[in-house]
Each structure stands twice: as structure tokens, then as C-alpha cells.
Jmol script that loads the backbone (N, CA, C; Angstrom):
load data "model"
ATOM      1  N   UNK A   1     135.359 -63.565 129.003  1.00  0.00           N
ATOM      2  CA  UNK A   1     135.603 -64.762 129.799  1.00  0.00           C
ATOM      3  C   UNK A   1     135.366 -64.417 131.264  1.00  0.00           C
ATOM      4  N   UNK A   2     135.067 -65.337 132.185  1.00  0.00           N
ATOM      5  CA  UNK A   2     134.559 -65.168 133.637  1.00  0.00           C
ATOM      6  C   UNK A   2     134.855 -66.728 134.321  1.00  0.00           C
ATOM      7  N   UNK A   3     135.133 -66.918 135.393  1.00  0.00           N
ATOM      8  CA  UNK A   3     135.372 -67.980 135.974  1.00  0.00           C
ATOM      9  C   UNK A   3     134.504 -67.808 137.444  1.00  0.00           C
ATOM     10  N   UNK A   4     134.732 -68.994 137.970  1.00  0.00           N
ATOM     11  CA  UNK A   4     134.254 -69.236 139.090  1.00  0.00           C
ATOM     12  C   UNK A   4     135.070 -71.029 139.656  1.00  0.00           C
ATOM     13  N   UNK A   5     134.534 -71.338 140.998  1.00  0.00           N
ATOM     14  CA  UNK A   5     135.407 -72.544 141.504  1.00  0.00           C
ATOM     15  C   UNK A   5     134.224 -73.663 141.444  1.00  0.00           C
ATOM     16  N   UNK A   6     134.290 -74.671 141.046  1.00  0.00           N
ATOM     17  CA  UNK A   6     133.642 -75.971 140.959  1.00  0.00           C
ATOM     18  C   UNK A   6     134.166 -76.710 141.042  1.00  0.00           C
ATOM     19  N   UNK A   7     133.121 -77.884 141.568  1.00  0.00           N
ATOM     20  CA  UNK A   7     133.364 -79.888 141.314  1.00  0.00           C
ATOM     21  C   UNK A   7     133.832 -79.895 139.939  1.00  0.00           C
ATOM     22  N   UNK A   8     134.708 -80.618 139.920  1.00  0.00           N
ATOM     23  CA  UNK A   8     134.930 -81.065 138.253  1.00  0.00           C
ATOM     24  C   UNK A   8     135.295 -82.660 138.749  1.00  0.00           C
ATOM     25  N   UNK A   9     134.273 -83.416 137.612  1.00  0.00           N
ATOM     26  CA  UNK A   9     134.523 -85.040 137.605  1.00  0.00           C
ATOM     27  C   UNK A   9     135.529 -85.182 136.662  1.00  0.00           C
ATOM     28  N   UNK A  10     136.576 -85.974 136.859  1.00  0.00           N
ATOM     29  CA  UNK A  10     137.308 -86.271 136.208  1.00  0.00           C
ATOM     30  C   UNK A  10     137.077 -88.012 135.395  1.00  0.00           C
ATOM     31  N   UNK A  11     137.553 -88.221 134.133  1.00  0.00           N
ATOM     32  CA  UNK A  11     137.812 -89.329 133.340  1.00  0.00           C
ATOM     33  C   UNK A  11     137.530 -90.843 134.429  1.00  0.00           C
ATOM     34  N   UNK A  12     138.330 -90.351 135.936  1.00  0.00           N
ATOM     35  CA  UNK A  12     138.359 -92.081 136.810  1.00  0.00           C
ATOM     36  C   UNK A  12     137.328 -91.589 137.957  1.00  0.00           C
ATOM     37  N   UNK A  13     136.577 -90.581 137.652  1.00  0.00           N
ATOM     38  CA  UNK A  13     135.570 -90.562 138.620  1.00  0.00           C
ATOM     39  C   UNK A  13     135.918 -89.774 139.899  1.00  0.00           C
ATOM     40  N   UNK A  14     137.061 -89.164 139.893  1.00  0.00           N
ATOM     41  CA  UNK A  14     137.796 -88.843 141.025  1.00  0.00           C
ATOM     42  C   UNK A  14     137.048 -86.929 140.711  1.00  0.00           C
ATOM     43  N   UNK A  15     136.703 -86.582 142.351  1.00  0.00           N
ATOM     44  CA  UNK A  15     136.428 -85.242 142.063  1.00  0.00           C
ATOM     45  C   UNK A  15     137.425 -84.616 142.608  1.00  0.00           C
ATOM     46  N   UNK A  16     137.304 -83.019 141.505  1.00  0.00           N
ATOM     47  CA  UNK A  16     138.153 -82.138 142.282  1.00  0.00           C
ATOM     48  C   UNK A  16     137.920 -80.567 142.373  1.00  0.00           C
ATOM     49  N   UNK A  17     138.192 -79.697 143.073  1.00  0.00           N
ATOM     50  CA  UNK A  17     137.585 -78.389 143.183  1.00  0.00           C
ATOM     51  C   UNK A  17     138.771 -77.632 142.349  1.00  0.00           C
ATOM     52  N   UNK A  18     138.504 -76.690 141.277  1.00  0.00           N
ATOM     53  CA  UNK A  18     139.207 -76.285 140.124  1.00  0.00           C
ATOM     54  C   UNK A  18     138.671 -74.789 139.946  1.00  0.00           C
ATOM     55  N   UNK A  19     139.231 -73.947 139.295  1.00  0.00           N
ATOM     56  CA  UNK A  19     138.909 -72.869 138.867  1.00  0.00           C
ATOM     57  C   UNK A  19     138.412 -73.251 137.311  1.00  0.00           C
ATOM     58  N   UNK A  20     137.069 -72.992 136.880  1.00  0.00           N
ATOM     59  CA  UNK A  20     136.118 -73.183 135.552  1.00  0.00           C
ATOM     60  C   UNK A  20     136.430 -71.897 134.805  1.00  0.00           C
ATOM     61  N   UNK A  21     136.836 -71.584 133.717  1.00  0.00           N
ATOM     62  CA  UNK A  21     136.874 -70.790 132.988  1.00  0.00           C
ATOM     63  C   UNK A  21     135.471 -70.991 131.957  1.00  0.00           C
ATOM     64  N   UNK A  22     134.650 -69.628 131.626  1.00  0.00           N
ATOM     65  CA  UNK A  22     133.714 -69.527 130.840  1.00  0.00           C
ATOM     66  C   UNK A  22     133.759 -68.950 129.742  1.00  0.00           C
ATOM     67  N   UNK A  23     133.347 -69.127 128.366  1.00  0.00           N
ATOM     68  CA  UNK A  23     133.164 -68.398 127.119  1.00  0.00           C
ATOM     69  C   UNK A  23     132.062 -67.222 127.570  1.00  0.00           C
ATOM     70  N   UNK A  24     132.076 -65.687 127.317  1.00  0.00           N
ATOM     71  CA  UNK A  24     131.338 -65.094 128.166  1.00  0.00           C
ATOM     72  C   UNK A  24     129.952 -64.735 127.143  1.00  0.00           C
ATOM     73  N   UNK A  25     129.936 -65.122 125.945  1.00  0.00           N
ATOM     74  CA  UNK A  25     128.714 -65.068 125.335  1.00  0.00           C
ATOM     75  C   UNK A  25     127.737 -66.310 125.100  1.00  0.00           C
ATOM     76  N   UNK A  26     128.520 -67.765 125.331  1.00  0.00           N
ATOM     77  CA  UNK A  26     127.621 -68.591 125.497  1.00  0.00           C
ATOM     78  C   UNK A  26     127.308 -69.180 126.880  1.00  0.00           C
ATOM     79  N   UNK A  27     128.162 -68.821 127.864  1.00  0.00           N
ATOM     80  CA  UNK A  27     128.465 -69.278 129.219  1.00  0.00           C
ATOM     81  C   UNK A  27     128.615 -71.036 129.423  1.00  0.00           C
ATOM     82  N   UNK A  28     129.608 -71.412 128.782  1.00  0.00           N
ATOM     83  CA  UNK A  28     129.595 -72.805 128.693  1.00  0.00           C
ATOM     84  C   UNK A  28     131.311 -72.847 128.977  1.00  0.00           C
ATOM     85  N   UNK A  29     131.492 -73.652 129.809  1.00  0.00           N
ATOM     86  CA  UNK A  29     132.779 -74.058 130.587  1.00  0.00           C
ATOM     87  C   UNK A  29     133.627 -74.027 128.960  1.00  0.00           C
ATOM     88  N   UNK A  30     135.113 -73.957 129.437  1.00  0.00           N
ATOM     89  CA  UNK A  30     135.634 -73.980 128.469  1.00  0.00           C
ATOM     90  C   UNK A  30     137.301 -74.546 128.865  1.00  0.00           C
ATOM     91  N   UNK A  31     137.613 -74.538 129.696  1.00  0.00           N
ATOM     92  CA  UNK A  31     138.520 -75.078 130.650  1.00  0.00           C
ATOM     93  C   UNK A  31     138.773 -74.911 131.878  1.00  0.00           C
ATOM     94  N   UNK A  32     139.332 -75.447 132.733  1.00  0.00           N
ATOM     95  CA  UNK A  32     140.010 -75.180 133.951  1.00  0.00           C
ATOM     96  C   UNK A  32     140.908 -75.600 134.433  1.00  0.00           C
ATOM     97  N   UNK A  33     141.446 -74.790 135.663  1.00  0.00           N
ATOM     98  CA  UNK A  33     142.936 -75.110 136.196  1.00  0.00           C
ATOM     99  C   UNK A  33     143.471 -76.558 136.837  1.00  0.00           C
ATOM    100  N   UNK A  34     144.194 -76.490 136.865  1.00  0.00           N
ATOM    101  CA  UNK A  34     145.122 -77.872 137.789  1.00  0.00           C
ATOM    102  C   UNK A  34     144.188 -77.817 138.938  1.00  0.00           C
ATOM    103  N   UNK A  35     143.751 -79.022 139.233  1.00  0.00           N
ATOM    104  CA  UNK A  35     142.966 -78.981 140.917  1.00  0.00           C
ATOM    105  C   UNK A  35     143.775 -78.628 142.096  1.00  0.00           C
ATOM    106  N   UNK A  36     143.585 -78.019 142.579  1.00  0.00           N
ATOM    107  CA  UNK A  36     143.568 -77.638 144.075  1.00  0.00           C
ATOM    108  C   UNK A  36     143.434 -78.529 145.171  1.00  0.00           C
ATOM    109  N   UNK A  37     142.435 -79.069 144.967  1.00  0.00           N
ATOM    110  CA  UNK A  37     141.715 -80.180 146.161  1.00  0.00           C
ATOM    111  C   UNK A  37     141.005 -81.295 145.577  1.00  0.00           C
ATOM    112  N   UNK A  38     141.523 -82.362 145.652  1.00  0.00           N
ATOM    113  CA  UNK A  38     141.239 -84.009 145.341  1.00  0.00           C
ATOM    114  C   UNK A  38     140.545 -84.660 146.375  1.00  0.00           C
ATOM    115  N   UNK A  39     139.461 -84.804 146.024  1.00  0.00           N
ATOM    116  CA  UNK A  39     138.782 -86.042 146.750  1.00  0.00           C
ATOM    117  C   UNK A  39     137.875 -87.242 146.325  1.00  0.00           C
ATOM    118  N   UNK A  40     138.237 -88.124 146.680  1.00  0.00           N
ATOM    119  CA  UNK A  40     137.086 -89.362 146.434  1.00  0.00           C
ATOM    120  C   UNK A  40     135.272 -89.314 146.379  1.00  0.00           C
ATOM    121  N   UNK A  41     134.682 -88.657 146.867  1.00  0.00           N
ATOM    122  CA  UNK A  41     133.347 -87.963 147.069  1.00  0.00           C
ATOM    123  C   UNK A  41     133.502 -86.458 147.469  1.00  0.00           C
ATOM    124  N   UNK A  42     131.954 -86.294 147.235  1.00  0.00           N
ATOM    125  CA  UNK A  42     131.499 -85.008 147.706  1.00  0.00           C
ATOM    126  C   UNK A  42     131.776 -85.043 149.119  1.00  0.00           C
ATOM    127  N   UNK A  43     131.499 -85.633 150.070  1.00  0.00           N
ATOM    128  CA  UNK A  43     131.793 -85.664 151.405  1.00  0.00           C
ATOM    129  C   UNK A  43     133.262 -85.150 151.866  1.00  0.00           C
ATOM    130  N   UNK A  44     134.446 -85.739 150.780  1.00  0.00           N
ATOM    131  CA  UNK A  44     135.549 -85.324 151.265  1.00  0.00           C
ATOM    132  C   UNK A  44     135.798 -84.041 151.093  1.00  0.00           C
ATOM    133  N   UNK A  45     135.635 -82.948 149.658  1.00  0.00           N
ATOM    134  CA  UNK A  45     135.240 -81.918 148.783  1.00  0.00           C
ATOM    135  C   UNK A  45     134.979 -80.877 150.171  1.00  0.00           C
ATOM    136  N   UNK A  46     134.004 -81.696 150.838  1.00  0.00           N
ATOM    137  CA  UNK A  46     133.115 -81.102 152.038  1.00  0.00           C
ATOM    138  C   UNK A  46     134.200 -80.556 153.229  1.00  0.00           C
ATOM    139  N   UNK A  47     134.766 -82.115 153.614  1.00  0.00           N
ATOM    140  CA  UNK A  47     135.666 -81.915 154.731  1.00  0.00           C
ATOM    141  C   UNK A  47     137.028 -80.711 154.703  1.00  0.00           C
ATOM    142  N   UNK A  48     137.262 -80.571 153.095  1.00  0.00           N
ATOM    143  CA  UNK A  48     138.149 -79.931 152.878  1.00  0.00           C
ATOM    144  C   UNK A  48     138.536 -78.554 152.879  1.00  0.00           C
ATOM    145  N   UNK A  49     136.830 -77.842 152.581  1.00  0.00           N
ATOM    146  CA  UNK A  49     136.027 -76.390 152.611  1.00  0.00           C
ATOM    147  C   UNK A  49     135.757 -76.006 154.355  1.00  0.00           C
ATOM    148  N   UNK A  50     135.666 -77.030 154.978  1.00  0.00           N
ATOM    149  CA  UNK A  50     135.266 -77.035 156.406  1.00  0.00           C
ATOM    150  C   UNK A  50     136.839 -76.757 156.850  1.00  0.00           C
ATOM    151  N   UNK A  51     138.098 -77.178 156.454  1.00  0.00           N
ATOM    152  CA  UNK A  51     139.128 -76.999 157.085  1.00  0.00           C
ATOM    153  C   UNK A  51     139.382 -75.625 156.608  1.00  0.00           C
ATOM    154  N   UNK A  52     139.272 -75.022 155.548  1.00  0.00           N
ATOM    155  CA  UNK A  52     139.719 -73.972 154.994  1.00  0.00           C
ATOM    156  C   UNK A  52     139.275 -72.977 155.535  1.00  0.00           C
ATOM    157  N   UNK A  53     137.743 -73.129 155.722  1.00  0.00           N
ATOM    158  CA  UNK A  53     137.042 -72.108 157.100  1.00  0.00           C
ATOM    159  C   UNK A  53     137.633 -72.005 157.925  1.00  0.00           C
ATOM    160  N   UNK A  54     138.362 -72.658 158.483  1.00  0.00           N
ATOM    161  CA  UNK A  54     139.274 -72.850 159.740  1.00  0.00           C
ATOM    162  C   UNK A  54     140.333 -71.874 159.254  1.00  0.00           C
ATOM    163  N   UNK A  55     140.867 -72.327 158.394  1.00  0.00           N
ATOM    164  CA  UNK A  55     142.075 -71.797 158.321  1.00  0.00           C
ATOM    165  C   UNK A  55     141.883 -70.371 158.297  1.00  0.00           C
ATOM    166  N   UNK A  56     141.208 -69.729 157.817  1.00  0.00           N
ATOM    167  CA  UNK A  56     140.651 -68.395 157.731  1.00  0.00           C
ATOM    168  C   UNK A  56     140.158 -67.766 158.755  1.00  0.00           C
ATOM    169  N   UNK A  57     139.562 -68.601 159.754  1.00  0.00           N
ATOM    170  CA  UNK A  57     139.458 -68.109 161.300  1.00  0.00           C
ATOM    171  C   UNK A  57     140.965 -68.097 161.694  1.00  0.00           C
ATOM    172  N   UNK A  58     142.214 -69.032 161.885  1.00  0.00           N
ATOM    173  CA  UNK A  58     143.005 -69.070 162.554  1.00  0.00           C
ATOM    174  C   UNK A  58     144.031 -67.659 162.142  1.00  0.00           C
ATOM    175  N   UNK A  59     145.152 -67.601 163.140  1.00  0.00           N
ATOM    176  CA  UNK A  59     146.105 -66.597 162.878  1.00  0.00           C
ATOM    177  C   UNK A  59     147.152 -66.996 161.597  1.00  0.00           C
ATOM    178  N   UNK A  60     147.104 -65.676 160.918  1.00  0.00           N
ATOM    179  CA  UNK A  60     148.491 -65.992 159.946  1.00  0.00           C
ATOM    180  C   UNK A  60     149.881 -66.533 160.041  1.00  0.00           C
ATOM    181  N   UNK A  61     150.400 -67.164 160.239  1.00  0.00           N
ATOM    182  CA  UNK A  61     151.592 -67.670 159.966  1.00  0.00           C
ATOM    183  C   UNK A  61     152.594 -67.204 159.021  1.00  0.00           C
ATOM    184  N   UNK A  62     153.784 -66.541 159.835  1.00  0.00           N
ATOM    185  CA  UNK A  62     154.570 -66.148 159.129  1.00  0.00           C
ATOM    186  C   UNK A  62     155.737 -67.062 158.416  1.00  0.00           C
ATOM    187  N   UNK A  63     155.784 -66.759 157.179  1.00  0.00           N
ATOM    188  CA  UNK A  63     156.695 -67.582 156.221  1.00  0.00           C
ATOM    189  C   UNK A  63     158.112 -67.556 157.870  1.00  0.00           C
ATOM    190  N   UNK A  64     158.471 -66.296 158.051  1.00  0.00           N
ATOM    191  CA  UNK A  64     159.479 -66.692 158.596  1.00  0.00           C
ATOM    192  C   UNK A  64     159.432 -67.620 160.025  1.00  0.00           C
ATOM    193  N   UNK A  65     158.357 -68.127 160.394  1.00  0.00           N
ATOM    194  CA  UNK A  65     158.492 -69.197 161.350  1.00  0.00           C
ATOM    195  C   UNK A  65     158.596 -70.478 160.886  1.00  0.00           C
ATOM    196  N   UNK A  66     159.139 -70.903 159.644  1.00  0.00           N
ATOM    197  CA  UNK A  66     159.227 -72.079 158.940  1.00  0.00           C
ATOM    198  C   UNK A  66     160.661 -71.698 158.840  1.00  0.00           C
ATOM    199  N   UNK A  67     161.566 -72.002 159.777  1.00  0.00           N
ATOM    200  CA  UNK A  67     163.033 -72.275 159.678  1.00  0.00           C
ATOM    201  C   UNK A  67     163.343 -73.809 159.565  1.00  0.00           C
ATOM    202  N   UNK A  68     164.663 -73.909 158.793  1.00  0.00           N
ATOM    203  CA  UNK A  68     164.671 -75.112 158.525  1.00  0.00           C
ATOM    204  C   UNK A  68     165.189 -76.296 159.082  1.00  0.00           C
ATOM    205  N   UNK A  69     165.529 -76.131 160.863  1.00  0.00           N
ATOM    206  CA  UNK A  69     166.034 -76.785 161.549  1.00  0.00           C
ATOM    207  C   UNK A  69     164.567 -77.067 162.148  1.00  0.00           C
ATOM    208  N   UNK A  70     163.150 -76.333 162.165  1.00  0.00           N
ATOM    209  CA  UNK A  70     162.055 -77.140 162.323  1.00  0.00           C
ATOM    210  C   UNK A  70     160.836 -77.651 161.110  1.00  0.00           C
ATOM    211  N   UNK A  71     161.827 -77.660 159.952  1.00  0.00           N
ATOM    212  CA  UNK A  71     161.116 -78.574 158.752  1.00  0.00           C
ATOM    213  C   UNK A  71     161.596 -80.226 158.731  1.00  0.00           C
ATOM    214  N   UNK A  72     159.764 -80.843 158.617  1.00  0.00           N
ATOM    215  CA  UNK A  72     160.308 -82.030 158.824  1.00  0.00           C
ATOM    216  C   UNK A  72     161.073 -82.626 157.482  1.00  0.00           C
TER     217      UNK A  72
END
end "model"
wireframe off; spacefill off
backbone 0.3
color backbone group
């Protein structure tokens, strides 16, 4: 078995970016995970990979600066 991350169309047309699990002798999808990222088009799919770049440029954030007198 081998995976990788893809579009997956769902049943109402709604896309979402998922981890694809593969059968590794016929290479034909065979399931995948709970989505990650929901969007209405490819365009949004888009906007969402473009923030994540970001996020990966920006500085880490430490769990401990999420105290709970500044959670909204």
C-alpha cells in the first residue's frame, strides 16, 4: 500500500484534499482519509495550499501562547 494527497469529488460535488490510499500491485485508489480541506472549486483547494505556504514561511507558534484568558 502507498498513499499520496488528492482532490477527491465527493457524492454533492463538493471537493476536498484527502490522503488516497493505494492497492500497491494494481495502483488503484482504495480509500481515503476524513478531508482536511473543503472547498467549493478548485480555485478555493487553490486558495487554501497558498495559505499553507504561508504558514510554513511564518514563525512557529507555541502551544503555550494559547492561554485561555486569550481564547476567544
Amino acid at each position: 500500500m502507498f498513499w499520496n494527497h488528492r482532490v477527491v469529488r465527493t457524492e454533492t460535488g463538493e471537493l476536498m484534499l484527502a490522503e488516497v490510499s493505494y492497492d500497491s500491485k494494481t495502483k488503484k485508489p482504495i480509500g481515503y482519509t476524513e478531508p482536511f480541506m473543503l472547498g467549493d472549486n478548485i480555485g478555493d483547494l487553490r486558495q487554501i495550499v497558498n495559505r499553507l505556504g504561508d504558514a510554513i514561511n511564518n514563525h512557529i507558534i507555541d502551544e503555550s501562547e494559547f492561554k485561555k484568558e486569550n481564547k476567544p
